[in-house]
C-alpha positions in Angstrom: 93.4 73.6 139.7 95.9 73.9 136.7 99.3 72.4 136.0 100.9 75.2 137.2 99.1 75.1 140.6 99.8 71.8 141.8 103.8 72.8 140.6 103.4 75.7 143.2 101.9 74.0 145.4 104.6 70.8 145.7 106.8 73.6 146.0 105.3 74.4 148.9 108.0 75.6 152.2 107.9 74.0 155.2 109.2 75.5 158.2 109.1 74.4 162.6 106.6 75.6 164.4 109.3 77.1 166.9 111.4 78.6 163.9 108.1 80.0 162.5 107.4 82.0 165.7 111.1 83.2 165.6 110.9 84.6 161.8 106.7 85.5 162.1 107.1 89.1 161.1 109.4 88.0 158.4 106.9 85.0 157.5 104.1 87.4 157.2 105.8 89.6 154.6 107.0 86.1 152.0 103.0 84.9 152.3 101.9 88.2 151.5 103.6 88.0 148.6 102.7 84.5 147.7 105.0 82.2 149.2 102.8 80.0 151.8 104.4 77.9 154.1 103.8 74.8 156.1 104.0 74.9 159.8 105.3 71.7 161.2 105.4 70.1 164.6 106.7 66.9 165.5 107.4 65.5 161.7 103.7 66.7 160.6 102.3 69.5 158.8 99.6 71.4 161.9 98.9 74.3 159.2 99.5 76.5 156.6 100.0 80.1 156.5 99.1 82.2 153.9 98.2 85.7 152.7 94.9 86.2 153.1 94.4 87.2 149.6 95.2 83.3 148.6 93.0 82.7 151.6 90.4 84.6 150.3 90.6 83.1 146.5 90.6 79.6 147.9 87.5 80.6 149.4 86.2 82.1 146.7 87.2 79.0 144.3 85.4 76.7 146.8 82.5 78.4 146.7 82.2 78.6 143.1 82.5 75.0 143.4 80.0 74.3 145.7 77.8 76.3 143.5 78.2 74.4 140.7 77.6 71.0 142.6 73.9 72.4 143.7 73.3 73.6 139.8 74.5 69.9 138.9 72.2 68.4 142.3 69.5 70.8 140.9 69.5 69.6 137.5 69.8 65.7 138.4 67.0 66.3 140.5 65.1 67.7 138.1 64.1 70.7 140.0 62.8 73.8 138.4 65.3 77.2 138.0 64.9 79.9 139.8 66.0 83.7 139.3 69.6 84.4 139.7 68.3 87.1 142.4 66.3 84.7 144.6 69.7 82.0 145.0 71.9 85.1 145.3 69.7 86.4 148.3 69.8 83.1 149.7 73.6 82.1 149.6 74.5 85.3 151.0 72.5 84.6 153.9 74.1 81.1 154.5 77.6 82.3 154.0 79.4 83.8 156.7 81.6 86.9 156.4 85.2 86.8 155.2 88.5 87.1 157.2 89.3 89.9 155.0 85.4 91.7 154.9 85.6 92.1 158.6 86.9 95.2 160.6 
């Protein structure tokens, strides 16, 4: 995460879980174009709601991450590498299907 991503993200709206179901339609259309918002009940946050295109690159970001944590497990390990192919192969059969990859 850069600089200017942890700016954006203090920046982050908040908004009442009763107001939110008020102004949904209206909500949908600011986090669709980038403006996520934090749903709050009772003085704490209960969830975010974002596009699913951010939702989608955080997932994608997090499993870049986790990939590079088994690389770095592999290597301290010491265990052998293996075709790009075969771990491919495999990780896609672990990973479940996207929100947005789904009908």
């Amino acid at each position: 995460m850069n600089a200017q991503e942890v700016v954006q993200m203090q920046r982050l709206k908040s908004i009442s879980v009763s107001e939110a179901r008020a102004l949904l339609a209206s909500l949908i259309d600011q986090v669709e174009s980038g403006e996520p918002y934090f749903l709050v009940s009772r003085s704490r946050v209960r969830a975010v709601l974002m596009g699913i295109g951010q939702y989608d690159a955080l997932l994608e970001r997090l499993e870049d991450l986790e990939d590079s944590l088994e690389i770095l497990r592999a290597r301290a390990e010491g265990e052998p590498a293996r075709p790009l192919e075969e771990y491919v192969k495999e990780r896609e059969a672990r990973q479940p299907a996207r929100v947005s990859d789904r009908p």
